[in-house]
C-alpha positions as CSV (number, residue, x, y, z in Angstrom):
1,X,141.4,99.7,22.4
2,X,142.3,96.8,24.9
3,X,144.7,93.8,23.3
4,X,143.5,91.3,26.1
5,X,139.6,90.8,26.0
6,X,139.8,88.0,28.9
7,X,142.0,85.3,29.8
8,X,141.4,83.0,27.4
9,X,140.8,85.5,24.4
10,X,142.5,88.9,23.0
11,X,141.9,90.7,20.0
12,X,144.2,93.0,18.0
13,X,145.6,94.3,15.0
14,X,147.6,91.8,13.4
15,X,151.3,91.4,13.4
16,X,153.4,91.1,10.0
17,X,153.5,87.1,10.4
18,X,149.3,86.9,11.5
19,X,147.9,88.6,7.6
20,X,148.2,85.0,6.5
21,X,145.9,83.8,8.9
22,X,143.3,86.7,8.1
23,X,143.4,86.2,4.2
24,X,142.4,82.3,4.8
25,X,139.5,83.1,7.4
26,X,138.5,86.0,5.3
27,X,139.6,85.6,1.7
28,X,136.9,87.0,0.2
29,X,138.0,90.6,1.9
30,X,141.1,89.9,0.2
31,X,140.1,90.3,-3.4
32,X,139.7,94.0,-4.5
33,X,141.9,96.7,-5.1
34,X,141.8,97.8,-1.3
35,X,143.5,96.1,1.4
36,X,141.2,95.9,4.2
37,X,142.3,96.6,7.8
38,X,141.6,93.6,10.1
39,X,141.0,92.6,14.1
40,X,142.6,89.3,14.7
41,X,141.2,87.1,17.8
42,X,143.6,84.8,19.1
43,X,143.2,82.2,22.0
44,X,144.9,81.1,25.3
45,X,147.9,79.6,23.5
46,X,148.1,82.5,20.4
47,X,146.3,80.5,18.0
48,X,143.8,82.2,15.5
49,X,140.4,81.5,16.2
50,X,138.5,84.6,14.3
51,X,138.9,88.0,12.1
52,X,137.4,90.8,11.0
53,X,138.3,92.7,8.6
54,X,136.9,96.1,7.3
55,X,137.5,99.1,5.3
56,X,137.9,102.9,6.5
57,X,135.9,105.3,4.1
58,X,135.6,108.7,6.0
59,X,134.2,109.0,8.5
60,X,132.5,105.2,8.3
61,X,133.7,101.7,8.3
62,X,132.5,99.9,5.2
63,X,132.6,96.4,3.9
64,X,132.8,94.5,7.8
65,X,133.4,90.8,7.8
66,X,133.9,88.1,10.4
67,X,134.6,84.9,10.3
68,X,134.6,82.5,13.5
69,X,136.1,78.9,12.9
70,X,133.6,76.5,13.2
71,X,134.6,75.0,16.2
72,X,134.6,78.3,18.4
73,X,131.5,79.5,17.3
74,X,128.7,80.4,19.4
75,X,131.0,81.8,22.4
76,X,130.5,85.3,21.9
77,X,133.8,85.6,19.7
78,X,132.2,86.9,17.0
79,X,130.1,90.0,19.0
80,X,133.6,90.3,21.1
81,X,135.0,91.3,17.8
82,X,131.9,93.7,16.5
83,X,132.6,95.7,19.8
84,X,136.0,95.9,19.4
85,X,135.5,97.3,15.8
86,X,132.7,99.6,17.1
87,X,135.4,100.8,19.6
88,X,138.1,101.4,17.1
89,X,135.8,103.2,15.3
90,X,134.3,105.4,18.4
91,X,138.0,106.0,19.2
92,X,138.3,107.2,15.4
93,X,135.2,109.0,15.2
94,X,133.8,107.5,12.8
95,X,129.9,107.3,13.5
96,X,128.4,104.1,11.4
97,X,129.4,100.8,11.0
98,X,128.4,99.3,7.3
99,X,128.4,95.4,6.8
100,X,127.2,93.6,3.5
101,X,126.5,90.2,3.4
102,X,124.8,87.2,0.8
103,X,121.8,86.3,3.1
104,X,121.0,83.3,1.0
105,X,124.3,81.7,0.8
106,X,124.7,83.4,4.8
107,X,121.4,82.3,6.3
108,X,123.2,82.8,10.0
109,X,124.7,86.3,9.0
110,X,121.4,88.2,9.4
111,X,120.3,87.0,13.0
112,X,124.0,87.7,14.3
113,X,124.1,91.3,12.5
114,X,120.8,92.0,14.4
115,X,121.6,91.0,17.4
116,X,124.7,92.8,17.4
117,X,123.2,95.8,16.8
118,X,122.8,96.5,13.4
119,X,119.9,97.2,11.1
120,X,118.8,96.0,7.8
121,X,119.1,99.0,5.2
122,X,118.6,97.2,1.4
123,X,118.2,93.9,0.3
124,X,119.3,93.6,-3.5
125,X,118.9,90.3,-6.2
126,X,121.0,89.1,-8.2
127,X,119.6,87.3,-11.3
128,X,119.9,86.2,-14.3
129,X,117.7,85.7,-17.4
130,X,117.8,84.6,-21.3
131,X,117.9,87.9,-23.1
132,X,114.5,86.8,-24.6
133,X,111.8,88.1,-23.9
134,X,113.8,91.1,-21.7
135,X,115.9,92.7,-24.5
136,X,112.9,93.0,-26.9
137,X,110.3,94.6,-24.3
138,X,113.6,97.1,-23.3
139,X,114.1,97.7,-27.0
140,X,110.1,98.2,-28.0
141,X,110.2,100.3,-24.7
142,X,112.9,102.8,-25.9
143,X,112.5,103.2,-29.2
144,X,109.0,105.1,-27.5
145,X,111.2,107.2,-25.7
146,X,112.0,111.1,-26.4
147,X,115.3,111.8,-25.3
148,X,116.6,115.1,-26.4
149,X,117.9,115.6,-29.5
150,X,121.6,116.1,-28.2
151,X,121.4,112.7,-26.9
152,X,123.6,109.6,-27.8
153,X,125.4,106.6,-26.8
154,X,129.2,106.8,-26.8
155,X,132.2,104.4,-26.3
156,X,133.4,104.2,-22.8
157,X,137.0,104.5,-24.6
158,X,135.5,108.4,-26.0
159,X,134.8,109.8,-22.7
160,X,136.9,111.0,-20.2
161,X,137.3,108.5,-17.6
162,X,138.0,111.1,-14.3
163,X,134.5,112.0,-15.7
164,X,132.7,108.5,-15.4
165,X,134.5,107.6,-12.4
166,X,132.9,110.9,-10.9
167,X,129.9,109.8,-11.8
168,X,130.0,106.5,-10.3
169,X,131.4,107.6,-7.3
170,X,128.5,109.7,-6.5
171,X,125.9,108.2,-7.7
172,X,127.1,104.1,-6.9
173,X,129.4,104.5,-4.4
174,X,127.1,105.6,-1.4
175,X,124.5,103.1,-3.0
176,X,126.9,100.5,-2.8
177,X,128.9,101.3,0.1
178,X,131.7,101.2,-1.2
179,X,135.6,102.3,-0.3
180,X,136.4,105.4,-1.8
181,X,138.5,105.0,-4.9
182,X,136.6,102.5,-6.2
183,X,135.3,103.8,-9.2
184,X,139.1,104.7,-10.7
185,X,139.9,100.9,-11.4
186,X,136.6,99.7,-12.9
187,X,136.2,102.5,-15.5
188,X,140.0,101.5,-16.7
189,X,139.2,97.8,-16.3
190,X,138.7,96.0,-19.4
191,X,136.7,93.6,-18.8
192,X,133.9,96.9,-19.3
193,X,135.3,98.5,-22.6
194,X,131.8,97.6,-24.2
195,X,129.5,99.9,-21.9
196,X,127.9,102.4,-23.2
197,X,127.6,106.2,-22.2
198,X,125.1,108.3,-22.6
199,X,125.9,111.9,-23.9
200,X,123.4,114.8,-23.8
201,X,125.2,117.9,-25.4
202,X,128.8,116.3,-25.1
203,X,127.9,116.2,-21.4
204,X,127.8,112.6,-19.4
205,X,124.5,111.6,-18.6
206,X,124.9,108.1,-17.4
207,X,126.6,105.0,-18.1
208,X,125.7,101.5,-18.1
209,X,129.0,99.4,-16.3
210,X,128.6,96.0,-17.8
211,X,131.0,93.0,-19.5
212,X,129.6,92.4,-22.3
213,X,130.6,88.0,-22.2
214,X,132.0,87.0,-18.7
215,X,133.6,84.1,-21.0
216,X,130.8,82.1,-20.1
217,X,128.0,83.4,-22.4
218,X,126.9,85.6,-19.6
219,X,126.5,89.8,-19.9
220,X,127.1,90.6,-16.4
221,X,125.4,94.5,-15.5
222,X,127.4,95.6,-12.3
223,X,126.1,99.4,-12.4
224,X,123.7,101.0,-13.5
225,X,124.0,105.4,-12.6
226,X,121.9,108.7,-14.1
227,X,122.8,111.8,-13.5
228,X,119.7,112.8,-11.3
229,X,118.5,115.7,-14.4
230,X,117.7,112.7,-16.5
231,X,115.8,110.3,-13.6
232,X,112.4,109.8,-13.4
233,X,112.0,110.2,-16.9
234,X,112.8,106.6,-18.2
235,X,114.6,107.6,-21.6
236,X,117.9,107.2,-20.0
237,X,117.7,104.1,-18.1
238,X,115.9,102.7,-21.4
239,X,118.4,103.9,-23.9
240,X,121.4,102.1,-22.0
241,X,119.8,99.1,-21.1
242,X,118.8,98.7,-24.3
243,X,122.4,99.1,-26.0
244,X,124.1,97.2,-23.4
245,X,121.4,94.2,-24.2
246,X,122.2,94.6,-27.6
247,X,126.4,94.5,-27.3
248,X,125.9,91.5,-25.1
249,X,124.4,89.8,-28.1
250,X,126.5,91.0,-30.2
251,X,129.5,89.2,-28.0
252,X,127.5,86.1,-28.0
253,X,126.2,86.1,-24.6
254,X,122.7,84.1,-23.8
255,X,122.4,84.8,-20.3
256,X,121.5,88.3,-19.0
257,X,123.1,89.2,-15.0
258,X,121.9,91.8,-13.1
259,X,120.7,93.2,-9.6
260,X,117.5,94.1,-8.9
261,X,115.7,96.0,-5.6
262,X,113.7,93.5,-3.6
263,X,111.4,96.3,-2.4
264,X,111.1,97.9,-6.0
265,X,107.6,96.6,-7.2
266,X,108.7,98.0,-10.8
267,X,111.5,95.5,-10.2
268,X,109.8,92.8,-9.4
269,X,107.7,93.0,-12.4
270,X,110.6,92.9,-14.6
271,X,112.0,89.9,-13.1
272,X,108.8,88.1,-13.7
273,X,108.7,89.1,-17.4
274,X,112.1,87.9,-17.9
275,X,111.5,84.2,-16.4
276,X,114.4,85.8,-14.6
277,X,116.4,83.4,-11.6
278,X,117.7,84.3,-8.4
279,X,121.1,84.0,-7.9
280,X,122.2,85.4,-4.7
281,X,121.4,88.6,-2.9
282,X,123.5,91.5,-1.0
283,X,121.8,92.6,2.5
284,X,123.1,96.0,3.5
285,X,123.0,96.3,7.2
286,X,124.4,99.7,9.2
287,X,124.6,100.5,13.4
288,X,126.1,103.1,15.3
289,X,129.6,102.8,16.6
290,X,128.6,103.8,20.2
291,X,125.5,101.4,20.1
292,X,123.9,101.3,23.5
């Protein structure tokens, strides 16, 4: 790809001295386990003016951010650097281009993702409710349930962990769009050591990923995955919300977190019979790299 976009702008990987200015444009891209790569934009005189950073999964780019500062927005910085990511990428070839964003607290993130090229995929909730009346209509609703009799809820610390991170890897990852690798560091984190498992026959079925008390009375679910045998049926996803309502009690906790599907009707409903608030959300948008 071209260092020099025009006179007065070039974009490029950053030099050992420039990750400084990337982590305070983008810190948030900063924070997990995975170091992003980035595209740095600099002006006329070398100064930093923009960043995107990103994560290679594949045969994908995941997880795109930029950030313009606020006084050179709305010159055609910000869709300088989109091509120039979409061109890496074609050079690569890598076919999509993933970008999540929190259209609530990013009203302007949506409109430039669009015109730029990309699509909206998901849009996803988060809330929060008082376990009440949510944990009782869960709990009334499994103990209808007839899971199988080799069926039960184990300790995350029972169960092999290559196993659950398997299982969140296939079944949240893509979902998520997340880097791979990312499921190795949550099931060992301990901030999680109160989900629950589900066993049928010794086997995994699904787990519920979930910290019990955030330290602020709140039991945060981050994941939710079923093995796609037990879907459809509802005993599974009953059985683990269930526990993991009841172990967040159990740690004290008086808020219930979680994400919900804005175009999931059955959702929806839910939300409404927990008196549940919005929090934020996560848009999901994806393009081509070669867009035309």
């Amino acid at each position: 790809m071209p260092v020099s976009v025009s006179a007065t702008l070039a974009i490029r990987v950053p030099r050992t001295g420039e990750w400084a200015a990337c982590r305070a444009l983008l810190p948030e891209a900063f924070r997990g386990s995975h170091a992003p790569d980035a595209l740095l934009a600099l002006d006329a005189a070398g100064a930093p003016v923009a960043c995107a950073a990103f994560q290679w999964t594949g045969d994908a780019i995941h997880e795109l951010r930029i950030r313009v500062i606020r006084t050179r927005r709305r010159e055609g910085i910000g869709r300088a650097l989109v091509e120039s990511v979409a061109a890496l990428a074609a050079a690569r070839r890598a076919g999509e281009i993933h970008a999540r964003v929190n259209p609530i607290a990013e009203p302007d993130a949506e409109p430039f993702l669009i015109a730029t090229g990309f699509r909206r995929t998901s849009r996803v909730l988060t809330v929060e409710a008082p376990p009440e009346p949510l944990a009782s209509y869960i709990a009334r609703l499994a103990r209808r349930a007839t899971p199988p009799s080799g069926a039960r809820i184990a300790e995350i610390a029972e169960v092999d962990r290559g196993r659950l991170a398997a299982l969140y890897t296939s079944r949240i990852v893509p979902e998520l769009r997340l880097p791979p690798g990312a499921a190795a560091p949550l099931v060992w984190d301990r901030r999680f050591a109160d989900s629950p498992v589900l066993l049928v026959d010794g086997a995994v079925a699904g787990m519920l990923l979930m910290e019990a008390n955030n330290g602020e009375g709140v039991c945060a679910i981050v994941a939710r995955a079923v093995e796609p045998e037990y879907r459809g049926r509802g005993w599974a996803n009953l059985l683990l919300l269930s526990e993991g309502f009841a172990r967040g009690a159990r740690r004290g906790s008086t808020r219930m977190r979680f994400e919900a599907p804005e175009d999931n009707p059955d959702t929806m409903k839910l939300m409404a019979r927990a008196n549940a608030n919005v929090l934020g959300a996560t848009a999901c948008y994806v393009r081509a790299a070669a867009h035309v």
